[in-house]
C-alpha positions in Angstrom: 202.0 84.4 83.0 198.7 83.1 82.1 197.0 80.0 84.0 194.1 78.2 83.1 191.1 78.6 80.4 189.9 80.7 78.8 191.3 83.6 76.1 193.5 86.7 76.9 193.8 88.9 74.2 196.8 91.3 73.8 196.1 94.7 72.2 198.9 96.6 72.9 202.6 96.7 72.9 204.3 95.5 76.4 207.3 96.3 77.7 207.5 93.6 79.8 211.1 91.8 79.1 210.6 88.7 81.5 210.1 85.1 80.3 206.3 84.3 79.5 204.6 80.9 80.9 201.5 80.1 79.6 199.6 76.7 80.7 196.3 76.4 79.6 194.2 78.6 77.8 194.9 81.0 74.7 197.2 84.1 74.5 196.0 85.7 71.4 197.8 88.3 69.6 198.1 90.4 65.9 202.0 91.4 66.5 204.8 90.3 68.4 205.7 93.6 70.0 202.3 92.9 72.3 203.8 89.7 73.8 206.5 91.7 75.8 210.5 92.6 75.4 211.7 89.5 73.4 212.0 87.0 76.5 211.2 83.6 76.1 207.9 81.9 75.9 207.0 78.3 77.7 203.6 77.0 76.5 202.1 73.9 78.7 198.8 71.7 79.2 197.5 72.8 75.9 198.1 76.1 75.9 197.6 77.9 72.6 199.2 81.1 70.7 196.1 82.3 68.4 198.0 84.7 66.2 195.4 87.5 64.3 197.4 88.2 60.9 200.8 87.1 60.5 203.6 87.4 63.0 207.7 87.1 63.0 209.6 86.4 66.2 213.1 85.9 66.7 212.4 84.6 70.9 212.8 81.5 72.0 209.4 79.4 72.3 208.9 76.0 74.2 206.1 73.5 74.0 206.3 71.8 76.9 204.4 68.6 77.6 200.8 69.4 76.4 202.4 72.9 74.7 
């Protein structure tokens, strides 16, 4: 889960296999393996997924209102 402004960057492969909420701010990543175990991803009040070089997914990904 992220919440509000500002940038987290993910570096490293997570093994985290919940679903992801992110509302505000922006998650950015170079490779899907860093964004956890496949679970879904929610993105709210103009939340933002700054991908570094290209990335495939097969999860499920909402934009919610604002997303």
């Amino acid at each position: 889960m992220k919440i509000g402004t500002g940038t987290r960057n993910l570096t490293h492969q997570s093994n985290y296999t919940g679903e992801t909420f992110i509302s505000g701010g922006t998650v950015q990543s170079n490779s899907d393996a860093n964004l956890g175990g496949g679970g879904g991803i929610t993105f709210a009040n103009n939340a933002v997924l700054k991908a570094v070089g290209p990335i495939g997914t097969a999860r499920n990904i909402t934009l919610n209102a604002g997303g």
